[in-house]
mmCIF file of the C-alpha atoms, coordinates in Angstrom:
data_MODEL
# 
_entry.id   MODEL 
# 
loop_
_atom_site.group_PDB 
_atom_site.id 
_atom_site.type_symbol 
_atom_site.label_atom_id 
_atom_site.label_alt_id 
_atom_site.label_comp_id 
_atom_site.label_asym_id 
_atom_site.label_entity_id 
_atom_site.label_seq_id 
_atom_site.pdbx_PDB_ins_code 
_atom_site.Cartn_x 
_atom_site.Cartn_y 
_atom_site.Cartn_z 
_atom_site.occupancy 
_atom_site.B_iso_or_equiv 
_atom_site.pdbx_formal_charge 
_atom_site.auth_seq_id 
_atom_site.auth_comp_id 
_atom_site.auth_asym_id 
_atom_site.auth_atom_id 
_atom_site.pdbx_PDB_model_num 
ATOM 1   C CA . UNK A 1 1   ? 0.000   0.000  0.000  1.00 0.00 ? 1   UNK A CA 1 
ATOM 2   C CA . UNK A 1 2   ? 1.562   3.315  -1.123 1.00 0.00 ? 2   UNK A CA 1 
ATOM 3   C CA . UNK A 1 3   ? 1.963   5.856  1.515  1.00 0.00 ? 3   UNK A CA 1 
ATOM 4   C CA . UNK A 1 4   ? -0.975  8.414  0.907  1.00 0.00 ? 4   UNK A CA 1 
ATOM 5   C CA . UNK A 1 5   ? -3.133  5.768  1.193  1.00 0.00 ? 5   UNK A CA 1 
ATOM 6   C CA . UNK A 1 6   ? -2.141  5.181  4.769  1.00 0.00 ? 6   UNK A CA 1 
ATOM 7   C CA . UNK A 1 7   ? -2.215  8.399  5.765  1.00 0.00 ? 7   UNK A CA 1 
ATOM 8   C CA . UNK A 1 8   ? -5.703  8.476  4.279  1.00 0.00 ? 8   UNK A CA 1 
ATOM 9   C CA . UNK A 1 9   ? -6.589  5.256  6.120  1.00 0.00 ? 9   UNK A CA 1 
ATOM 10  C CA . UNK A 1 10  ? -5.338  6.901  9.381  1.00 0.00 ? 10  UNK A CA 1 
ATOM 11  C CA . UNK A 1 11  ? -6.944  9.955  8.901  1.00 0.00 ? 11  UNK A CA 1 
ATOM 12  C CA . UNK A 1 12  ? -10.454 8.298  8.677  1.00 0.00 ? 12  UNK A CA 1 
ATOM 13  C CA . UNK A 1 13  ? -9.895  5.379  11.186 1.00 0.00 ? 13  UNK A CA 1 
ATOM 14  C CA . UNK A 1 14  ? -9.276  8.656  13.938 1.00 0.00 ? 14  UNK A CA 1 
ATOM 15  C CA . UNK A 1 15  ? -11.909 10.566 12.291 1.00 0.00 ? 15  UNK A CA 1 
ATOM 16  C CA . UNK A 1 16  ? -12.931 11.541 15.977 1.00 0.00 ? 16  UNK A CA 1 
ATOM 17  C CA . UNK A 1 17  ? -9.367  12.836 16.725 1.00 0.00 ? 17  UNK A CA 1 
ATOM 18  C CA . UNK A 1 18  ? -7.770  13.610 13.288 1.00 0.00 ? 18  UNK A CA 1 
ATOM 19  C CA . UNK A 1 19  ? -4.846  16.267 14.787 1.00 0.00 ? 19  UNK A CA 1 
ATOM 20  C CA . UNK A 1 20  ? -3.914  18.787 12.801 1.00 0.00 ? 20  UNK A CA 1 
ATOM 21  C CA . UNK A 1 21  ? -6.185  17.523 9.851  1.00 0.00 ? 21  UNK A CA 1 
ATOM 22  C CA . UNK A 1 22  ? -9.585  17.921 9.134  1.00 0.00 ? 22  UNK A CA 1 
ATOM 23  C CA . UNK A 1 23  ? -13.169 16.567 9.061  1.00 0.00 ? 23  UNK A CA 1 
ATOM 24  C CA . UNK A 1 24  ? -15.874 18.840 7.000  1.00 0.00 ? 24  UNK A CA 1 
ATOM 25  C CA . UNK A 1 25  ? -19.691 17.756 6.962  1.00 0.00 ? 25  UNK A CA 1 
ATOM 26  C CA . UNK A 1 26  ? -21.157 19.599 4.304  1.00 0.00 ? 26  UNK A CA 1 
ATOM 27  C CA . UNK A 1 27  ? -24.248 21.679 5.262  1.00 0.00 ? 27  UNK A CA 1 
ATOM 28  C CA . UNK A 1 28  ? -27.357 18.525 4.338  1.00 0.00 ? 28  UNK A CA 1 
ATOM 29  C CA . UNK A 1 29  ? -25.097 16.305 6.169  1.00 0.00 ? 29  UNK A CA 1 
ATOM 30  C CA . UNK A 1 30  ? -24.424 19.152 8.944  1.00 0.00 ? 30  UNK A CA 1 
ATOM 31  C CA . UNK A 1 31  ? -28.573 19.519 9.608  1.00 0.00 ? 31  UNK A CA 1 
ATOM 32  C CA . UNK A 1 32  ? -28.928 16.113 9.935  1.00 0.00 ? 32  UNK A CA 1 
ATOM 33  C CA . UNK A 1 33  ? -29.210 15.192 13.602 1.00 0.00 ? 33  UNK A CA 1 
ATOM 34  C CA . UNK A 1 34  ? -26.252 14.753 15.829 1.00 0.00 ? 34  UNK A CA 1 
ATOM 35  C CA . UNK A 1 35  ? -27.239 10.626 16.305 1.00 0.00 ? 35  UNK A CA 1 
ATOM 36  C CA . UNK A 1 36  ? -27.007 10.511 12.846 1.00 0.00 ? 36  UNK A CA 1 
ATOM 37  C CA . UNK A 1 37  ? -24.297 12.408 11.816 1.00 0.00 ? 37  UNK A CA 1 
ATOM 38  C CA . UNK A 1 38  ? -22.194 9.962  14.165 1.00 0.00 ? 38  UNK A CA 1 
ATOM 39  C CA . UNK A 1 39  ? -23.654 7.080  12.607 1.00 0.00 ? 39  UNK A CA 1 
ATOM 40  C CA . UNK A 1 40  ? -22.237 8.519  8.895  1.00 0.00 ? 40  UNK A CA 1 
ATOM 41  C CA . UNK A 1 41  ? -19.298 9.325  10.057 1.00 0.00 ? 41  UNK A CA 1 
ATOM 42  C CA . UNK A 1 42  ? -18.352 5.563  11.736 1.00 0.00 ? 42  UNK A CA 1 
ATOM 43  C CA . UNK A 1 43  ? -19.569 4.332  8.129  1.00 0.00 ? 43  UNK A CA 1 
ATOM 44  C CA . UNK A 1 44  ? -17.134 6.465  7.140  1.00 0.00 ? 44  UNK A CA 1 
ATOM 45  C CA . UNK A 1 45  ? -14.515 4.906  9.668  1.00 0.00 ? 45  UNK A CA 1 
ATOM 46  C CA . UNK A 1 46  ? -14.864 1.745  8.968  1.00 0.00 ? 46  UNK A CA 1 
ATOM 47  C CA . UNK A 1 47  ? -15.229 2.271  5.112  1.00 0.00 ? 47  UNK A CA 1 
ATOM 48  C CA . UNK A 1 48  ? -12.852 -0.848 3.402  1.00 0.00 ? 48  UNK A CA 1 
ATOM 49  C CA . UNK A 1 49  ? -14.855 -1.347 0.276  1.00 0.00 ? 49  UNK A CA 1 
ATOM 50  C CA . UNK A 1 50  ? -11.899 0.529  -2.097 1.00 0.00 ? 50  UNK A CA 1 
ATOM 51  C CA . UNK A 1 51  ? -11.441 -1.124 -5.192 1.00 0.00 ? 51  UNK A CA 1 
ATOM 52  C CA . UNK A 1 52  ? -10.736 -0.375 -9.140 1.00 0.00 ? 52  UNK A CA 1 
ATOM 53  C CA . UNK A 1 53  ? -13.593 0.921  -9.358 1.00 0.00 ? 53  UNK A CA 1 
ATOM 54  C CA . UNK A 1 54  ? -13.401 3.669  -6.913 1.00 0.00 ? 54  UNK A CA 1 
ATOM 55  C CA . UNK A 1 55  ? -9.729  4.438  -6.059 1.00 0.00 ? 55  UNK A CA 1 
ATOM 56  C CA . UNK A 1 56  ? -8.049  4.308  -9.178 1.00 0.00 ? 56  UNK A CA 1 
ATOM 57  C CA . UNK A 1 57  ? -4.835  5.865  -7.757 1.00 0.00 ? 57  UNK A CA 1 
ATOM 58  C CA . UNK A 1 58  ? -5.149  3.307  -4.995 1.00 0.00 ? 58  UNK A CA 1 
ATOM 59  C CA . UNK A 1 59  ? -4.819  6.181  -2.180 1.00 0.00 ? 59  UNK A CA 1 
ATOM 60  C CA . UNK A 1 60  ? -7.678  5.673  -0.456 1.00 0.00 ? 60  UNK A CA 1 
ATOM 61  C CA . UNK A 1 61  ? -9.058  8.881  -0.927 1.00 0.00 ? 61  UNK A CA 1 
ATOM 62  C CA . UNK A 1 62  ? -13.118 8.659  -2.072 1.00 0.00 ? 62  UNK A CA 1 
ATOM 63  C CA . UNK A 1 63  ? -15.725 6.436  -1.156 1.00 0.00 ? 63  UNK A CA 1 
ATOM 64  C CA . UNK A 1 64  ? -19.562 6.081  -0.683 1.00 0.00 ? 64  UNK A CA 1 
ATOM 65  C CA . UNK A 1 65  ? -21.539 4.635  1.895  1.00 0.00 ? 65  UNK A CA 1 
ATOM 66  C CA . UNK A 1 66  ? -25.457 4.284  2.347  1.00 0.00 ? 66  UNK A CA 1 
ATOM 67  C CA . UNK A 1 67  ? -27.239 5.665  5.094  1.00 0.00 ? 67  UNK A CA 1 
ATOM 68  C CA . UNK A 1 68  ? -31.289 5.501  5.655  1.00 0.00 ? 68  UNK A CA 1 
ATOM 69  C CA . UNK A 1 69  ? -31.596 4.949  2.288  1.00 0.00 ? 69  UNK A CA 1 
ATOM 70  C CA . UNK A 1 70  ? -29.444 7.685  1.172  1.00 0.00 ? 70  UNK A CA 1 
ATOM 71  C CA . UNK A 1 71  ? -25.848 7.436  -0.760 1.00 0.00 ? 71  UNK A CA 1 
ATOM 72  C CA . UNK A 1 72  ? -23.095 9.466  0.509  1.00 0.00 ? 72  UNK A CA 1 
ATOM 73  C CA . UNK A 1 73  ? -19.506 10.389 -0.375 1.00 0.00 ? 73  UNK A CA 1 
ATOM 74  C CA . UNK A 1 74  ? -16.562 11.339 1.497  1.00 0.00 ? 74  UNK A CA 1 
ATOM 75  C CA . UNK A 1 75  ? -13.551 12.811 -0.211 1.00 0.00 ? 75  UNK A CA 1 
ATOM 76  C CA . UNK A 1 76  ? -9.907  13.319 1.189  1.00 0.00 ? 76  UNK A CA 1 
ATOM 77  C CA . UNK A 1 77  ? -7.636  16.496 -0.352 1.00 0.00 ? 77  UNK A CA 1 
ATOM 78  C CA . UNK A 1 78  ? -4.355  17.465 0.136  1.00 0.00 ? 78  UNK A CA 1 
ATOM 79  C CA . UNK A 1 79  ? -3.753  21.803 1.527  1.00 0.00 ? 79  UNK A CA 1 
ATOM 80  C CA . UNK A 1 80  ? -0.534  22.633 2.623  1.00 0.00 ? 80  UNK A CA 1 
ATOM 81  C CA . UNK A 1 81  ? -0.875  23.410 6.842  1.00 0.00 ? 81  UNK A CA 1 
ATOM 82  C CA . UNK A 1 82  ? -2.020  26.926 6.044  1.00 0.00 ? 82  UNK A CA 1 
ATOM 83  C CA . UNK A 1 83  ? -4.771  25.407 4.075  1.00 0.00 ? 83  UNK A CA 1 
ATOM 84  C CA . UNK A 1 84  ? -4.514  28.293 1.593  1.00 0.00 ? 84  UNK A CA 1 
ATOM 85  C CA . UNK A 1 85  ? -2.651  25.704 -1.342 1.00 0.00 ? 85  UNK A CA 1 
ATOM 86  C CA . UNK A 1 86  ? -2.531  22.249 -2.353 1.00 0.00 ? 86  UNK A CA 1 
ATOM 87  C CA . UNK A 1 87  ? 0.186   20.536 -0.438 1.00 0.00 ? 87  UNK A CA 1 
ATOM 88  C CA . UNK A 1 88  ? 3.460   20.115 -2.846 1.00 0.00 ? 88  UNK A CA 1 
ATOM 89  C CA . UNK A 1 89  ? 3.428   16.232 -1.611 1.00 0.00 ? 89  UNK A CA 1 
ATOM 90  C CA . UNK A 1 90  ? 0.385   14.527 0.146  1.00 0.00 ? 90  UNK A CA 1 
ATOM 91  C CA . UNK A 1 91  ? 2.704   11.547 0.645  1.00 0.00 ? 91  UNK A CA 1 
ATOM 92  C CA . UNK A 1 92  ? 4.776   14.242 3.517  1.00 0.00 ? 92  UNK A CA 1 
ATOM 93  C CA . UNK A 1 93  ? 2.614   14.065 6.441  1.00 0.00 ? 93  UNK A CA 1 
ATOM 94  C CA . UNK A 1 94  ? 5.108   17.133 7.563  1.00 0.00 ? 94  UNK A CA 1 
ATOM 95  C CA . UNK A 1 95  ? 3.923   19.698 4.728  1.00 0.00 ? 95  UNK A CA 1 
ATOM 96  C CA . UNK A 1 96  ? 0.136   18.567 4.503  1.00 0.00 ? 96  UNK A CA 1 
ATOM 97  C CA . UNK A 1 97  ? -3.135  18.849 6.394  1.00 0.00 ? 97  UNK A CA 1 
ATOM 98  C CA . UNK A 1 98  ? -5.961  16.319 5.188  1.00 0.00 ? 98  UNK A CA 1 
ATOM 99  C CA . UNK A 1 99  ? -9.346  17.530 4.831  1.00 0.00 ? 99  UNK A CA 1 
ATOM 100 C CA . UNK A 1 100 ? -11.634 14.805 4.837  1.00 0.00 ? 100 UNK A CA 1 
ATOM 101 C CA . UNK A 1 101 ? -15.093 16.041 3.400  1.00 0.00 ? 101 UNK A CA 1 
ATOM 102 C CA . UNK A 1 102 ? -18.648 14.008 3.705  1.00 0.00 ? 102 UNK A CA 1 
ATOM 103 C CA . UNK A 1 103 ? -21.431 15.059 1.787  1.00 0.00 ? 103 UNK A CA 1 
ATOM 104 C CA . UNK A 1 104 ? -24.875 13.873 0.235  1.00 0.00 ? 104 UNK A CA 1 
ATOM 105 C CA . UNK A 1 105 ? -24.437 12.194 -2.843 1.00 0.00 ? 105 UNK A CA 1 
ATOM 106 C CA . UNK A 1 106 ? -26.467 14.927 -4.475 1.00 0.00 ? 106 UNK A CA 1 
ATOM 107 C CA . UNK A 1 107 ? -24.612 17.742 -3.323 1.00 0.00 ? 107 UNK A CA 1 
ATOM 108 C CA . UNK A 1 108 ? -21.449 16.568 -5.520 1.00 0.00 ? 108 UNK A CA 1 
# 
């Protein structure tokens, strides 16, 4: 497994403590209520479903999981720690902060 994808794989399996990086729910996901925002987001967590079909680059970085009958995504990108740029190398935990977005699939 390349790097990235472990410091994807980390990221979302301490979703609840991520550090310096990030966790964004997107406003429909936001409204929801707090029971089931928590139950999305340990979808999210346990999430091991990546294949060819969905991680291409094999870095763990997209997904989708189903939720009351609903499809939603999550998304990993790569800022530099001022979050103003993409990072120069999301494989150097040192120069990049993870934000780790879950949204409605609609919303995409």
């Amino acid at each position: 497994m390349n790097k990235i994808a472990i410091l994807n794989d980390k990221l979302r399996q301490n979703i609840f403590n991520s550090g310096k990086d990030r966790v964004i729910l997107t406003q429909d996901v936001s409204n929801l209520p707090f029971d089931e925002q928590l139950r999305i987001l340990i979808k999210v967590k346990l999430f091991n479903n990546f294949n060819a079909g969905n991680d291409v680059y094999q870095e763990h970085d997209f997904g989708m999981i189903e939720h009351s009958e609903l499809k939603y995504f999550f998304k990993i990108d790569y800022y530099d720690n001022s979050l103003e740029c993409v990072s120069d190398d999301p494989s150097d935990d040192n120069i990049t902060t993870r934000v780790l977005t879950v949204m409605r699939a609609d919303e995409y």
